[in-house]
C-alpha positions in Angstrom: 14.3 -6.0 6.8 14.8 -3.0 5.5 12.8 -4.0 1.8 10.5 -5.3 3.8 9.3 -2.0 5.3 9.6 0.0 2.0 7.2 -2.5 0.6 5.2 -3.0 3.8 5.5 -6.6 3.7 4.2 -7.1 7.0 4.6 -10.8 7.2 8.3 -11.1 5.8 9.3 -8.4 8.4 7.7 -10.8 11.6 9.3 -13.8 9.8 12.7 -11.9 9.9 12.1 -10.6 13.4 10.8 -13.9 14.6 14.2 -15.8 13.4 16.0 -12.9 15.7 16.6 -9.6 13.4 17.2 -7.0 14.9 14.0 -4.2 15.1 16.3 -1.3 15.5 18.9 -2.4 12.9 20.2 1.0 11.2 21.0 1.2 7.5 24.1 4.0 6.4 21.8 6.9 6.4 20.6 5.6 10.6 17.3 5.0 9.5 15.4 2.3 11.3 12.1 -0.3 9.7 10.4 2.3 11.9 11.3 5.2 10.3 11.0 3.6 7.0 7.0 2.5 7.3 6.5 6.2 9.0 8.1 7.7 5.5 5.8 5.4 3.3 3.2 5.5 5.3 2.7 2.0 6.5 0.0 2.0 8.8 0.1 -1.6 9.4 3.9 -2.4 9.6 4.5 0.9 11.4 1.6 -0.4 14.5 3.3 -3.9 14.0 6.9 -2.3 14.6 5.4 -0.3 17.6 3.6 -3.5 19.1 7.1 -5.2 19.0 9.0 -2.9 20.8 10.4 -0.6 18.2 12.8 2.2 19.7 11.0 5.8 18.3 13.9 7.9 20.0 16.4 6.5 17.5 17.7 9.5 15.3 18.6 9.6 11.5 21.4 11.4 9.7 19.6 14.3 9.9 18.6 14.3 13.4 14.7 12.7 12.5 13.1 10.2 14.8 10.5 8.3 13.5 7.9 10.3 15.4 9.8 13.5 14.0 8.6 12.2 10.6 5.2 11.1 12.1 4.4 15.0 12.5 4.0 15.7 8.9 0.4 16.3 7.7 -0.1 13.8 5.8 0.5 11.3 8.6 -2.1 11.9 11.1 -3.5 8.2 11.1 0.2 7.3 12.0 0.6 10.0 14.5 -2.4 8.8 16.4 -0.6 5.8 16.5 2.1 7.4 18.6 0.1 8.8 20.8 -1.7 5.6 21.5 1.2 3.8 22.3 1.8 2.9 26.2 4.8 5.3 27.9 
């Protein structure tokens, strides 16, 4: 799952998360697939993780959540996307 969101294969991460992955499966460092496609900016997978449910409180290592990470300049599309989202 995790490859998946680096790459922002979209489709591999559903097929994954269809067959019962977990969304909020941490790697060592406690980064989430959410906080990966924030990082590397995928648009797509990062609205596809937030339509399914993706936990955005979730902190890293360092004490980032993925809408931490969201507030960077050069993520404003993604940001928005945060802000859309339903409470």
């Amino acid at each position: 799952l995790h490859a998946a969101a680096k790459s922002g294969t979209q489709h591999i991460a559903k097929l994954l998360l269809d067959q019962g992955a977990d969304i909020n499966l941490v790697n060592e460092e406690g980064i989430t697939l959410l906080h990966i496609a924030v990082e590397n900016a995928q648009y797509a997978l990062t609205e596809f993780l937030l339509r399914r449910g993706a936990d955005i409180t979730i902190k890293d290592k360092n004490g980032k959540t993925p809408l931490d990470l969201a507030k960077s300049p050069r993520h404003e599309r993604i940001r928005e996307l945060f802000q859309k989202r339903p409470p």
